[in-house]
N, C-alpha and C positions, 0 to 999 in steps of 0.2 A: 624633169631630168634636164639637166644641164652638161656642153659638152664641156673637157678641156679646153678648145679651144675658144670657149666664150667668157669662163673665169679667167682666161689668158685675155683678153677682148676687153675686159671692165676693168681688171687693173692697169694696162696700159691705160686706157681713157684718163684717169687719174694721175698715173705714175707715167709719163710722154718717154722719159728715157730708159726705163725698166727692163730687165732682160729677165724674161717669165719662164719658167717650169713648172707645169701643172700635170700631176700623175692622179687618174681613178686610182682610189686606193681599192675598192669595193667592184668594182665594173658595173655598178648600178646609176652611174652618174651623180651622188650627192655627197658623199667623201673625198676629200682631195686632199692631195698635200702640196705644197706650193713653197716653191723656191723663188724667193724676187731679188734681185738686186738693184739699188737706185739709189742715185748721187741725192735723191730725197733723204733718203734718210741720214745723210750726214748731222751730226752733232745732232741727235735727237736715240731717247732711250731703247731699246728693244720693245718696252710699252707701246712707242710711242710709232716706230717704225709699224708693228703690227694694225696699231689703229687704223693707221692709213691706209691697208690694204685690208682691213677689214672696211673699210669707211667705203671702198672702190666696190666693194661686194654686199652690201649693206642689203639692198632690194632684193638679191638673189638668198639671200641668208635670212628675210623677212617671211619671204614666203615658203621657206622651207625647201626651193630649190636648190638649197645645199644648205646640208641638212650638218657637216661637221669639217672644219679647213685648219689643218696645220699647218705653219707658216715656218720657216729658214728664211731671214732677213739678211741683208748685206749692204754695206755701201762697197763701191766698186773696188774701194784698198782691203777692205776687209775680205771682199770675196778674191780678190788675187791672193790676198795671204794665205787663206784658207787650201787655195789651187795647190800652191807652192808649199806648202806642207806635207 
């Protein structure tokens, strides 16, 4: 079992300017859904936005400490446009 705040923990390590939200989706600790936003992923696909934060969770998704992660990407225009809608 893994907490939110530790999926919150390894994508920052990766992503230094990212603003995280991680919800147990299950309260079992290995479902989550994740919200990031990060000036990373400017000009790069939603593909590719994902890999990265799968990339930062890699170890923890190896050994089945999480066990399934939806992801909501953003760069930081996107995610204010998003707000402001």
């Amino acid at each position: 079992m893994i907490s939110p705040d530790q999926v919150e923990t390894m994508i920052k390590a990766n992503l230094q300017d990212a603003e995280v939200q991680v919800q147990d989706l299950t309260g079992g600790g290995d479902h989550y859904q994740v919200l990031v936003v990060s000036s990373a992923f400017e000009g790069r696909s939603l593909v590719q936005q994902h890999q990265l934060v799968y990339g930062a969770v890699q170890e923890a998704m190896s050994s089945e400490a999480i066990h399934a992660l939806a992801l909501k990407t953003y760069t930081p225009a996107d995610w204010a446009a998003a707000q402001s809608a």
